[in-house]
C-alpha positions in Angstrom: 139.6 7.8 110.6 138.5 10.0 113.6 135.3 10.8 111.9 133.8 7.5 112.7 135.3 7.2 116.3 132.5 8.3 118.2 130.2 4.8 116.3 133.0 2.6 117.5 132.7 3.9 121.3 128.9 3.3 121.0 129.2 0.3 119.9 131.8 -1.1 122.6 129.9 1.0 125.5 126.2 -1.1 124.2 128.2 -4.4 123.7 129.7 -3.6 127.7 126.6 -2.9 129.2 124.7 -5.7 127.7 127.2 -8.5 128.8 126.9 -6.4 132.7 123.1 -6.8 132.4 123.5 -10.8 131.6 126.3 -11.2 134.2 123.9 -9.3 136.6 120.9 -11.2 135.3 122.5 -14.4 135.9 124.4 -14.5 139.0 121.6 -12.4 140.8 118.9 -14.0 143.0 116.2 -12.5 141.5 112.8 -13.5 142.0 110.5 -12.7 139.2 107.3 -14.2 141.2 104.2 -13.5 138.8 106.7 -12.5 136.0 108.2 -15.8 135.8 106.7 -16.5 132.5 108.7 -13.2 131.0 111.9 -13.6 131.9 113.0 -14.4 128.6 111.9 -11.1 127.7 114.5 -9.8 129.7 117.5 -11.4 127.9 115.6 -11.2 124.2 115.0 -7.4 124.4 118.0 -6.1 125.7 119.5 -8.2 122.8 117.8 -7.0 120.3 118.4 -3.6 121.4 122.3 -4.3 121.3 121.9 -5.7 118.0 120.3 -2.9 116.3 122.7 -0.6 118.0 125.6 -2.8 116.1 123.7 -2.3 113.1 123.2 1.8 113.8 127.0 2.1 114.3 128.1 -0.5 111.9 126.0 1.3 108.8 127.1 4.9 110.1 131.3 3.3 109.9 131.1 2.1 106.6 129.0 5.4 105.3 131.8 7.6 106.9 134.4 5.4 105.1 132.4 6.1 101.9 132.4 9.3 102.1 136.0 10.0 103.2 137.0 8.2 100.0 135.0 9.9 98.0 136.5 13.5 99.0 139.8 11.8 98.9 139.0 10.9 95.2 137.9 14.2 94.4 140.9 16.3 96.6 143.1 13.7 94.5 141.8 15.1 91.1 141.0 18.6 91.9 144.2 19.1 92.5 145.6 17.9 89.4 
């Protein structure tokens, strides 16, 4: 169970700072002059960044589960 941990943290410090960024983003007086015609930009990739740091972390959880089971399994028998 600890093995997997530090994925978890990762996760929750990405999904943290991405919600800052869009409370920032949204309650700030920015003005984006020139740039006005990329400020979606600015919510889509830092989304997309979050998401495939979700995707890292999830994948790496489920592959440390895996793999704990499996040297469960084969403590379990080798010790029979």
């Amino acid at each position: 169970m600890e093995k997997y941990r530090k994925y978890k943290t990762i996760h929750r410090i990405s999904y943290i700072i991405f919600f800052f960024y869009l409370i920032i983003l949204s309650i700030g007086n920015f003005d984006f002059g020139e740039y006005a015609a990329y400020v979606p930009y600015f919510i889509a990739v830092p989304f997309l960044i979050y998401c495939a740091i979700a995707i890292f972390a999830e994948i790496r959880i489920r592959k440390e589960l895996r793999e704990s089971s499996v040297e469960k399994k084969y403590n379990t028998f080798s010790k029979i």
